[in-house]
C-alpha positions, 0 to 999 in steps of 0.5 A: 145324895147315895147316887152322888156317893156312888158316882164319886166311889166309881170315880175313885176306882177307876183313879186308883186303878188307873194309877196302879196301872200306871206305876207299874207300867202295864199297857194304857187302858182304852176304856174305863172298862178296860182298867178293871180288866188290864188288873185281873189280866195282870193278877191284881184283882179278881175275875168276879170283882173285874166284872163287877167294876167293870159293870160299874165303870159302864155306869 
């Protein structure tokens, strides 16, 4: 069950930002990955928390 909740709150992560990217009208990511780091190139998020939900897009 945590595994299923974490699985979906990675899913959710990658969908806002996917969104975010999307709305704004930054360059298509490849990669789950690189959605995190379009957001930190782009100033929106953290380099810390792009590492981090980029490890967890990997997952």
């Amino acid at each position: 069950m945590v595994l299923h909740a974490l699985l979906i709150s990675i899913q959710s992560a990658i969908d806002i930002a996917n969104h975010i990217i999307a709305e704004k009208g930054f360059r298509k990511p490849s990669t789950y990955r690189e959605t995190f780091e379009i957001l930190y190139e782009e100033k929106l998020i953290s380099k810390k928390l792009s590492d981090e939900l980029s490890d967890l897009a990997g997952f």
